[in-house]
N, C-alpha and C positions, 0 to 999 in steps of 0.2 A: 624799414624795408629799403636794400640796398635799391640802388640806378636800374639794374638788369632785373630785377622782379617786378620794380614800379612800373617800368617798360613791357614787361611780359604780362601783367595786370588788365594795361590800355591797350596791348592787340595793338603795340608799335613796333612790328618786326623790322622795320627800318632802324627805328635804332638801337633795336636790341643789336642788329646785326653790326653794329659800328662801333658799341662797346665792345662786343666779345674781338672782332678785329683788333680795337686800341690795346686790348688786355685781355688777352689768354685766359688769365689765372681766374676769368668770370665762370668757366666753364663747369668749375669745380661749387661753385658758389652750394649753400645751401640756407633753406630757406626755413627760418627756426621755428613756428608754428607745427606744420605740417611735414617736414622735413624733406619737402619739395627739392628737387637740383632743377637748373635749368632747361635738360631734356625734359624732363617728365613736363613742365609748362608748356615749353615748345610742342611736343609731342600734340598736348592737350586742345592748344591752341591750333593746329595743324600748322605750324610752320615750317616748312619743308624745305623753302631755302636757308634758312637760322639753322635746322638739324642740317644738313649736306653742309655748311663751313664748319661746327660744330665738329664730325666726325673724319673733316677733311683735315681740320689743325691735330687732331690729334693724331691722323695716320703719320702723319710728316714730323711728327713732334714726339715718340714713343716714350723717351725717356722721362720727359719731362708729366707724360699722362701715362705712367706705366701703371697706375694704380686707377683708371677709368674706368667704370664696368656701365655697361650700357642697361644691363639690368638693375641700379640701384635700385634701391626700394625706399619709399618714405616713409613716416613711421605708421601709416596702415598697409604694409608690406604692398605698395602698390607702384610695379615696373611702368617705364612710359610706354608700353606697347597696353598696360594699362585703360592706360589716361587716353591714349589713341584709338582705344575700340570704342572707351564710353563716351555717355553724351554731356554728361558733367560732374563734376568732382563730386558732390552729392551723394550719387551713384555709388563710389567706390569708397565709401567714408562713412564706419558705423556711426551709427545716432547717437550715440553716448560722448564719439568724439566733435559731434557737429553740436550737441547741446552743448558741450565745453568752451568753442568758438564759435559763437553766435554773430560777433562782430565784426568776422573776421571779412576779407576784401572777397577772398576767395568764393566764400559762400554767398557773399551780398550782393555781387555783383553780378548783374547781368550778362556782362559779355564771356563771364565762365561759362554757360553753355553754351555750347558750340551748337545748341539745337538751332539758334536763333544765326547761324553765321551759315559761310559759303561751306558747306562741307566736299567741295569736289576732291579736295587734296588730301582724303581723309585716307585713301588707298595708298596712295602714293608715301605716304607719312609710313604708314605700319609694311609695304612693302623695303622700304627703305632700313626700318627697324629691323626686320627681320635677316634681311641681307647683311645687315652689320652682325648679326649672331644674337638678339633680341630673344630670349625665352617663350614658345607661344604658351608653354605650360606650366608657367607660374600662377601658384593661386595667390590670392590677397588674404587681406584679414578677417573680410566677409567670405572667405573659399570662394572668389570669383577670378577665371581665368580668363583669357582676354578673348577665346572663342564662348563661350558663357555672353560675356557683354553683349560681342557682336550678332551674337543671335538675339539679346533683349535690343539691340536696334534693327532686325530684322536686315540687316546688310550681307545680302546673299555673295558679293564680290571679297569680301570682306573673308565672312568667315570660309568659302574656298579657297582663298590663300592662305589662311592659318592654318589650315586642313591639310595643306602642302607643308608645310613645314610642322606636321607635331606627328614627334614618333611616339607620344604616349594616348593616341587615340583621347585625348581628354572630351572630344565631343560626343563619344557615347558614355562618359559617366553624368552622371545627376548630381546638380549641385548640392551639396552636404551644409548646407544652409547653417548658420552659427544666428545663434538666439540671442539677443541682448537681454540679457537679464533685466538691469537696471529701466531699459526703457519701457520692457514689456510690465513692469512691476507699476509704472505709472500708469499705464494702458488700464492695470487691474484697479485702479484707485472707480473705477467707475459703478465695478462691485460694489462700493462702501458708500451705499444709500443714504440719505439721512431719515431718522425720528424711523425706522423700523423695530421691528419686534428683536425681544434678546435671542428668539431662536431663531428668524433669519441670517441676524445679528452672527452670531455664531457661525450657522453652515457658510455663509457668505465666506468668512474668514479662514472657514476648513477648505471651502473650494478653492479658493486664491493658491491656500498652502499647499495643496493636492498638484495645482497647474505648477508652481515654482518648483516645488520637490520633483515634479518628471522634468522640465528641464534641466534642474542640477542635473541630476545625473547624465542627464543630454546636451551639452554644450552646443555639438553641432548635429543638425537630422540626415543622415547616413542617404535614404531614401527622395531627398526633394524633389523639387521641379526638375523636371530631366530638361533638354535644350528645345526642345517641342513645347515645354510649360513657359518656358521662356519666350520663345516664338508669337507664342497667343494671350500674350499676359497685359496688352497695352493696348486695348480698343481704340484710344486714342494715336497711337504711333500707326495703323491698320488704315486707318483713317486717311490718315496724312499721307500714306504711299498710295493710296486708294486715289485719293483724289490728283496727285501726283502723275500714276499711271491713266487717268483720264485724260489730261494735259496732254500729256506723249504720247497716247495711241489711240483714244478714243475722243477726238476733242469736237464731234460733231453726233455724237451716239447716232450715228448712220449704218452703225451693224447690226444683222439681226442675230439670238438669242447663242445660235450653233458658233457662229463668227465670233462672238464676242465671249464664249468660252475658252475656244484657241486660242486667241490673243492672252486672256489671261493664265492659261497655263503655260505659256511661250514667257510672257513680259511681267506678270508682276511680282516685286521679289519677294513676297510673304509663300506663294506656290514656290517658287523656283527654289526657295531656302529650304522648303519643307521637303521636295523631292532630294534635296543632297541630304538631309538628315535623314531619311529615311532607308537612302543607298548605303548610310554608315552603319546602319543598325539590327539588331535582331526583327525577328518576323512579328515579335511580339510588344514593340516600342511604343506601340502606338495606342498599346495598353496600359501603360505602366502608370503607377499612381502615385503621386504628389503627395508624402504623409504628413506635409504642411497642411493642405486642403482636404485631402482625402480624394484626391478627384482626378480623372484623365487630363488631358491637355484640352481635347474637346469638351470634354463635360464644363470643365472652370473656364473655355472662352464661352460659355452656353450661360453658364452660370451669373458671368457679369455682363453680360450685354443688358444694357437697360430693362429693367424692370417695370418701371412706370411710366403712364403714358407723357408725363414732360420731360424727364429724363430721354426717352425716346423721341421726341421730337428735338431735340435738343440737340440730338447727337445725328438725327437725318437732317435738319434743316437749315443748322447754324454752323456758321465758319466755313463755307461751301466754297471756296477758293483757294488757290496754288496759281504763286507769282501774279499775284493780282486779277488774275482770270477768276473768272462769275462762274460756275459750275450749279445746274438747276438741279432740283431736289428728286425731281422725278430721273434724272442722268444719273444721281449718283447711287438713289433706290437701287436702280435695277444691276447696277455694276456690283452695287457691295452682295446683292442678292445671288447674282449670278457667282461673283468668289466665294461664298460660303457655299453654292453647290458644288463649284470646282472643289474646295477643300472638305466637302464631305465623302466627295470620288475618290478623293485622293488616300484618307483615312480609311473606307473601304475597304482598296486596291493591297491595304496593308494591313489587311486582317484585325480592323479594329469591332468589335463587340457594341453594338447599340444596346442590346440589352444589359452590359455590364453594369453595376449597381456601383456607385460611389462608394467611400469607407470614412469610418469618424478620424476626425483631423488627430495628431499627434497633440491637440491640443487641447482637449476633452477629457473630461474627467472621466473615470470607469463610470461611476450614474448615466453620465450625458451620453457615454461608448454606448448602454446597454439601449436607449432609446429608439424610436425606427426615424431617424428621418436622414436615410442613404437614400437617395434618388438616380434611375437611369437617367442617359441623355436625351431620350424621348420625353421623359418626363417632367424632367426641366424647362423643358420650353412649352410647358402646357397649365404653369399656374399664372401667367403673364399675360396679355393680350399681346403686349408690345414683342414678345417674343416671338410671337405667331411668324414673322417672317422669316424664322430661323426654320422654326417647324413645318413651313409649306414647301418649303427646298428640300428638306431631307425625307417628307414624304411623296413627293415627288420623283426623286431618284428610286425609295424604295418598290417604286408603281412599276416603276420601268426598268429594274435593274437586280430585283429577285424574284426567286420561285413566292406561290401563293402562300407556301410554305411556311418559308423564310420569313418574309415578310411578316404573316401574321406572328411569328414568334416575338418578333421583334414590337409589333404594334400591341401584344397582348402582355408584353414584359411586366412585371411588377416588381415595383419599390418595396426595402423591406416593412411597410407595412401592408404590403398585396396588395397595391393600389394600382392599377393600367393607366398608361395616359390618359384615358377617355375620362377614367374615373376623378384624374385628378383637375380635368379640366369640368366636368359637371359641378365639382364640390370648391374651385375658384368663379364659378358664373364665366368661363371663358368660353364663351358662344363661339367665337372666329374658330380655336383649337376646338371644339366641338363639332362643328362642320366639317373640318379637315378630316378630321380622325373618321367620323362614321360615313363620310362620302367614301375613304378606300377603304372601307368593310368592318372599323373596330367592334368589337361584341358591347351592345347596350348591357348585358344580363350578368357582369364580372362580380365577383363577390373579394371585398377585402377582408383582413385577419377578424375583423369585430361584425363581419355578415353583410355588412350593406352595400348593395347595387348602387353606381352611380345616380339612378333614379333616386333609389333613399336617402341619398348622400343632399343631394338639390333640393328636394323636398323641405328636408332638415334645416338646410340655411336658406330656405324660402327663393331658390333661383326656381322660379315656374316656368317660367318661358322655354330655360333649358330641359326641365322636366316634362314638357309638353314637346317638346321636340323627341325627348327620348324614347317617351313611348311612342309617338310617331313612327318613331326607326324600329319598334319593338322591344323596346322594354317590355320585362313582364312586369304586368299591375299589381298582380295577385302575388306575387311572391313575397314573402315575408324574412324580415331577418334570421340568420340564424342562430344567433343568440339571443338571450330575454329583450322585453317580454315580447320577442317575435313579430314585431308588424309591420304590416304591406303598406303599400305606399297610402292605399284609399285610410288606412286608421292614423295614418302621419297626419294627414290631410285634416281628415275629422277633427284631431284632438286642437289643430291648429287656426280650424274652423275658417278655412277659406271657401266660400260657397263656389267660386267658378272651378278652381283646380278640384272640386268634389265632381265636380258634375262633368268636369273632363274626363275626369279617370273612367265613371262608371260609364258614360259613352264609348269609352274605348275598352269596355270589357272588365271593369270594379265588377265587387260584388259583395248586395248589402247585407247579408248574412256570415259572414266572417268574424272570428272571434280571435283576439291576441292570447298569449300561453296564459295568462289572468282570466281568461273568459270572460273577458269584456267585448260585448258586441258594441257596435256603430255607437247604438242610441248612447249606452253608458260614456263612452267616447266624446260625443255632442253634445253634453247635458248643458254645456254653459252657452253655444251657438244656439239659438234657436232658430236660426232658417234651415240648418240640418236637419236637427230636432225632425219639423215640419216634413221638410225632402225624404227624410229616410221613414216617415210615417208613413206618406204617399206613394211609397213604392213598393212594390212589390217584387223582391229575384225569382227568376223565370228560369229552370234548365230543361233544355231539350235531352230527350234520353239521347240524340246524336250526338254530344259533346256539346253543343252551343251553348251558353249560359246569357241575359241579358235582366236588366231591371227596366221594369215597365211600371209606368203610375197606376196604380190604384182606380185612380176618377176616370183612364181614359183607357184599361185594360183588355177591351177586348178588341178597338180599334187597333190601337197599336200591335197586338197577338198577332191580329188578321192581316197585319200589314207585314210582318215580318217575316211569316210563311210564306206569302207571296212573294216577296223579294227573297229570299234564301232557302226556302221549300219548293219552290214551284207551285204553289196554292195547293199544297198536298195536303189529306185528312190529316185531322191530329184528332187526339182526345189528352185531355187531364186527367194523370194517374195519382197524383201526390198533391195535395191531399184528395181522401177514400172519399167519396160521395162528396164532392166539390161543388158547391153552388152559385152561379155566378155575384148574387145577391151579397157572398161570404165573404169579396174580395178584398174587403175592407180590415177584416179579421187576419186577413193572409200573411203570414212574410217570407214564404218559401211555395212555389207553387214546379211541379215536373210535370213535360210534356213531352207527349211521345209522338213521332208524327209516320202517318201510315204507309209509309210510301220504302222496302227495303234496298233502293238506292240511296235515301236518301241518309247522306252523313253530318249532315250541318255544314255551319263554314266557320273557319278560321284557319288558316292554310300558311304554313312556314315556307317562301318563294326564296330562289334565287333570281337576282336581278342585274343586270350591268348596263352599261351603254354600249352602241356599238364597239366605240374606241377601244373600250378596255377588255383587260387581257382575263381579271378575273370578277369571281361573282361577288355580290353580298346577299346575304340573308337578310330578309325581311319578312314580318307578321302582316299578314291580311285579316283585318280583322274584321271588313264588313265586303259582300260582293260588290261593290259597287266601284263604279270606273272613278268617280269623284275622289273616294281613298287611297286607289291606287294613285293616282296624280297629284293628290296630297304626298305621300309617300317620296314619289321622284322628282317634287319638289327639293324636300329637305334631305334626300339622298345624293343627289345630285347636281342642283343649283342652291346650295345653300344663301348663297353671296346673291345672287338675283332673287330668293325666295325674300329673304330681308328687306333687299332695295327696293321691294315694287312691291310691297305688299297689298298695295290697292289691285292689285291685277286679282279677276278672280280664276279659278282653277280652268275655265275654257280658255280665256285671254292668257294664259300662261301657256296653254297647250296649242296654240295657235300661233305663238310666238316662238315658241323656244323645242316643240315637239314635232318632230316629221312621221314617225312611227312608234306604235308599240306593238312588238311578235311575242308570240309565244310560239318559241323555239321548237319545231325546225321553219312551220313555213305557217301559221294562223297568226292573222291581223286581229288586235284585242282595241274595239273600237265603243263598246257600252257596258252597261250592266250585265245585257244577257251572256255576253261573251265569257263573264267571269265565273259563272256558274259551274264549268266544267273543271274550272282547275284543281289539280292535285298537288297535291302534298307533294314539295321541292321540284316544283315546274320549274325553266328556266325563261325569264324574258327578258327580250334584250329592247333597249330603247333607242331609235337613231334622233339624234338631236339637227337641229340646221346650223349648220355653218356657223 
C-alpha cells in the first residue's frame, strides 16, 4: 500500500495533503484491492480540504489531468459521491466481494466508518462534488445511487441537495435490489438439517432449488424498497437521531404532548425527509410494497421493532445518550412515542391504507406463497406486547381522526387468514393489545376462515384471563364453531376440564344442555374430569319463555328460581311448563326445565347496550347479561380502565366506582345509580359515563 492510501487509511489529512502538494501525479494513484483512487477515500473520509487542493491542481493543470473524471468508479462501480452519501464501505460492497477480502484494512478498520467520526463536513464534501459535475445518478453494483444511501442515513439536508441536482428523478424509483447468489446459497446451507428423513431430505433440497431457480432468472428485484423502505429500515440509526434531536431541542422534556409534536414535525430529520419524499411522489407511495419483504415501508418498520420483551427493553433503556449527555428512559419513551404518531399522521395525510394486507416475499416458494400468513399493519402490532406502543399511538390518532366508520373498518381488518386484530391478540395472550382494541369498540364475536371467535381461539391455547375478559366485553358463549365438530366455548372448556373457566362461562350465560355436531352433550365431554361430571349432574338449565336462559343447582333449585324472578321479574308469577306435570320432588331427574312467567311485560334480560365515556365521540356495544349495577361496573371496568382494572385489582367494584366514576346516564337525562334502575332498559339504550379528572 502506497504513502497516500497508508495516509488516507489513518484519517491523516494533514499529510495526505502534503504528499499530493510534493507530487501531483498521487492524484491518479489507484488502489489495487478495491480499485479505490484517491477521491473516492477522500470523499469517504470527508476530507474536504484534501478534495478542494485535489480539484484546484487539476483546474490549473488541464493537460497534464485531461483524462480525470471525477466520477471514476472502483471495481463495485462505486463514484466518490458514492462513498460520500454512505456510512461505510461495507455499505457499498457486495458480500461476495467483502468474503473475498476479509483482511483487508479497509473492511477491518474501524476508522472506515465514518459513523464513529465528526460527520459535519459530510455536506459540504457532496456539495462540493456535485458543483465539480459529480453524477448524483449513478447506480453501483448493488443498484445503489447516492440519493438511495442518503436516505438509509436518513440525512434530510443531504438528499435535498442531490434532489437539486438529479434530472433523472432517481428518488421516486425503487431500488432494484441485485441478489447474491453465492452468499444467499450459504444463507440456504441451514435448510440442510442433520440425521432427517430421506423425504425431508429431499423436499429440503427441492425447496433450496425452487428459491435459486427464481433468482436465476431474477438477478436483480425490479420492485424493492422504494426510499421510504429505506428511510424506516434502521431502528437503530431512528434511534441515534432520536436521541440526538432531544439534545438540540428537547433537553429538559419541559414541553407538554401538542408542543412537543410541532417541534418534531419542524426538527427531526426522519419527519422532515419523509415529508420531501412524499412531495416527490405519487399519491399512492406510501403504498407501495417491497417484493423483497412483501411489505409497506410502515408495515416492515412495525414488523421489526422489537418483538420481545428484552429485546424491547434493550432498545428503550440502553445506550440512552448523545455526546455524553444522560437522556432518561421515561424522556426518550415519550419522544420516540410521540414520533411514531407524528409518522403515522403523516403516512395518513398520504393516503396510506391501515387495512392493506402484506404480500409473500419474492422469496417464497409457490407452497409458502399459497399459505395465509400476509398480515395488516394493525395487526402486527398485536402478536407482541412489546409492540403495544406502536399500537396505542395509532389507535389513538384513529379515535380522534376518523369517522366511526372508518375507523371500525380499519379495527375490523383481516389478515389473509380472517383474523382482526382483536383476534390475533386473544390467540398471542396479549392482554395490553386486548384492552386497547376493545376499549375503542373492536367486536369480541369476529369469526376467522376455520370458525373461531377470538373467545375460542384463547380458550384453545388456555389464555383464560383473556377469555374472561372477553366475555365480559360480550363475547357470545354459546356460539359454537362453524366448522366440525362445532363447539362453543363451554364444551372447549369441558373437554379441557378447567372447573373455574366452566363455571365462569355458565355464570355469564353457558348452557348445560348443548350438544357439539357428534351429539356429544357436556357429560360425554367431562367423562374424564370428575368435578364436571359432579357440577353438570347438579344442575339443572332453566329457560324462561322470555328469552332468559340460566343454570341453577339441582340441591338448591327453587331458592335460587325465587331469587331470580325477583331480581329480573319483578317477583312476577311464573309457572313450569316443560317438563308436563313437573314435580318439585323430580328435580333431581331434571336436565332442561322452561319457565314462563305471568307478567305480559315482562321480557327477561339480557340487553345489547351502547356505551361510551363522556370524552368520546363514539359508542361501543356491550352485553348485559345480569340487571344488576355490580355488572354493569364490571363491564366499564374492562371497557374502559383496563390498565387501572389490572393495577388495582384489590379495589372492589364500589372502591372503583368511588374513585374513578362521577356519573352514569342513560341518555338523554336518567341517573343509573342501582339494580332497580337497570330493569327498564332496552335493547341499544345509550349510556354515557363521566369519569373524574
Amino acid at each position: 500500500m502506497s504513502d497516500i492510501f497508508r495516509n488516507l487509511n489513518n484519517n491523516n489529512e494533514i499529510e495526505c495533503t502534503r504528499i499530493i502538494k510534493e507530487n501531483h501525479s498521487f492524484i491518479n494513484s489507484v488502489e489495487d484491492q478495491f480499485g479505490l483512487t484517491v477521491i473516492h477515500l477522500a470523499a469517504q473520509k470527508r476530507f474536504l480540504e484534501l478534495l478542494e487542493l485535489i480539484f484546484n491542481i487539476v483546474n490549473e493543470n488541464e493537460k497534464e489531468f485531461i483524462n480525470f473524471d471525477i466520477d471514476a468508479v472502483d471495481f463495485n462501480d462505486n463514484t466518490a459521491l458514492h462513498y460520500a452519501c454512505s456510512s461505510s464501505i461495507n455499505e457499498i460492497t457486495p458480500i461476495s466481494f467483502i468474503n473475498k477480502n476479509l483482511n483487508h484494512p479497509y473492511l477491518n478498520n474501524s476508522t472506515t466508518n465514518v459513523s464513529n467520526r465528526d460527520q459535519s463536513k459530510k455536506y459540504q464534501v457532496v456539495k462540493l462534488l456535485l458543483e465539480r459535475g459529480s453524477s448524483p445518478s449513478r447506480y453501483n453494483k448493488l443498484n445503489y445511487c447516492p440519493v438511495q444511501l442518503a436516505c438509509k442515513e436518513i440525512d434530510f439536508k443531504v438528499v435535498e441537495l442531490l434532489q437539486e441536482y438529479d434530472t433523472e428523478n432517481t428518488l421516486k424509483k425503487p431500488h432494484r435490489k441485485i441478489i447474491d447468489l453465492n452468499h444467499y446459497s450459504l444463507q440456504l446451507q441451514s435448510l440442510q438439517l442433520p440425521q432427517i428423513s430421506k423425504y425431508l431430505e429431499t423436499k429440503t433440497k427441492e425447496r433450496k432449488q425452487n428459491i435459486i431457480d427464481k433468482l436465476n432468472d431474477r438477478q436483480s428485484i425490479e420492485n424493492g424498497p422504494t426510499c421510504l423502505h429505506l428511510l424506516l429500515q434502521s431502528l437503530n440509526k431512528i434511534k441515534s437521531l432520536t436521541l440526538e434531536f432531544i439534545v438540540s431541542w428537547d433537553p429538559m422534556n419541559d414541553h407538554d404532548s401538542s408542543k412537543l409534536e410541532e417541534m418534531i414535525e419542524k426538527h427531526h430529520p426522519l419527519i422532515r425527509l419523509a415529508k420531501l419524499l412524499f412531495q416527490q411522489m405519487h399519491s399512492q407511495y406510501s403504498n407501495q410494497i417491497d417484493q423483497c419483504t412483501g411489505r409497506t415501508a410502515l408495515q416492515q418498520f412495525i414488523y421489526q421493532f422489537p418483538s420481545d420483551t428484552e429485546e424491547y427493553t434493550r432498545f428503550m433503556a440502553q445506550d440512552l445518550q448523545f455526546n455524553n449527555i444522560e437522556i432518561s428512559k421515561d424522556h426518550f419513551k415519550v419522544t420516540f412515542e410521540t414520533l411514531f404518531l407524528v409518522l403515522v399522521r403523516l403516512w395518513y395525510h398520504n393516503n396510506y391504507q391501515f387495512s392493506l394486507n402484506s404480500q409473500p416475499s419474492i422469496f417464497q416458494s409457490e407452497q409458502e406463497s399459497s399459505q395465509d400468513d400476509c398480515e395488516t399493519s394493525i395487526g402486527y402490532m398485536c402478536y407482541n406486547e412489546s409492540k403495544s406502543l406502536l399500537l396505542s399511538q395509532v389507535l389513538n390518532f384513529l379515535r380522534f381522526n376518523m369517522s366511526e366508520k372508518d375507523r371500525l373498518e380499519i379495527i375490523e381488518s383481516k389478515n389473509t387468514r380472517e383474523e382482526t386484530p382483536l383476534f390475533i391478540a386473544a390467540a398471542n395472550g396479549n392482554k395490553l393489545a386486548l384492552d386497547y382494541l376493545l376499549e375503542i369498540g373492536a367486536c369480541p364475536n369476529s369469526l376467522n376462515k376455520y370458525g373461531c371467535t377470538p373467545l375460542h381461539e384463547s380458550l384453545y391455547l388456555g389464555y383464560y384471563e383473556i377469555a374472561k375478559k372477553l366475555i365480559l366485553c360480550g363475547s357470545d358463549v354459546n356460539l359454537g364453531k362453524s366448522v366440525y365438530p362445532g363447539s362453543n366455548p363451554l364444551q372447549i372448556v369441558c373437554q379441557q376440564g378447567d372447573f373455574d373457566m366452566f363455571d365462569f362461562i355458565i355464570k355469564h350465560g353457558g348452557r348445560l344442555d348443548c350438544v357439539d355436531q357428534d351429539k356429544n352433550d357436556l357429560l360425554t365431554l367431562a367423562q374424564d374430569h370428575e368435578d364436571l361430571v359432579d357440577y353438570i349432574n347438579g344442575h339443572v338449565q332453566v329457560y324462561f319463555k322470555q328469552t332468559v336462559c340460566k343454570v341453577l343447582s339441582k340441591y338448591d333449585f327453587k331458592e335460587e328460581l325465587d331469587q331470580i324472578v325477583s331480581d329480573q321479574f319483578m317477583s312476577s308469577p311464573y309457572q313450569i311448563i316443560k317438563p308436563l306435570n313437573y314435580q318439585p320432588d323430580s328435580t333431581n331427574d331434571i336436565t332442561k326445565i322452561t319457565i314462563e312467567i305471568n307478567q305480559q311485560s315482562s321480557s327477561g334480560f339480557s340487553r345489547q347496550l351502547k356505551i361510551k365515556s363522556k370524552e368520546d365521540v363514539y359508542y361501543k356495544h356491550i352485553l348485559l347479561h345480569k340487571p344488576t349495577f355490580q355488572h354493569l361496573l364490571t363491564i366499564i371496568r374492562n371497557r374502559f380502565k383496563p390498565q387501572e382494572s389490572s393495577s388495582l385489582q384489590k379495589l372492589t367494584n364500589e372502591q372503583f366506582q368511588k374513585r374513578f366514576i362521577k356519573s352514569v346516564l342513560l341518555r338523554p337525562d336518567i341517573i343509573l345509580q342501582d339494580d332497580y334502575d337497570l330493569q327498564f332498559l332496552k335493547e341499544n339504550d345509550e349510556i354515557e359515563i363521566e369519569f373524574y379528572k
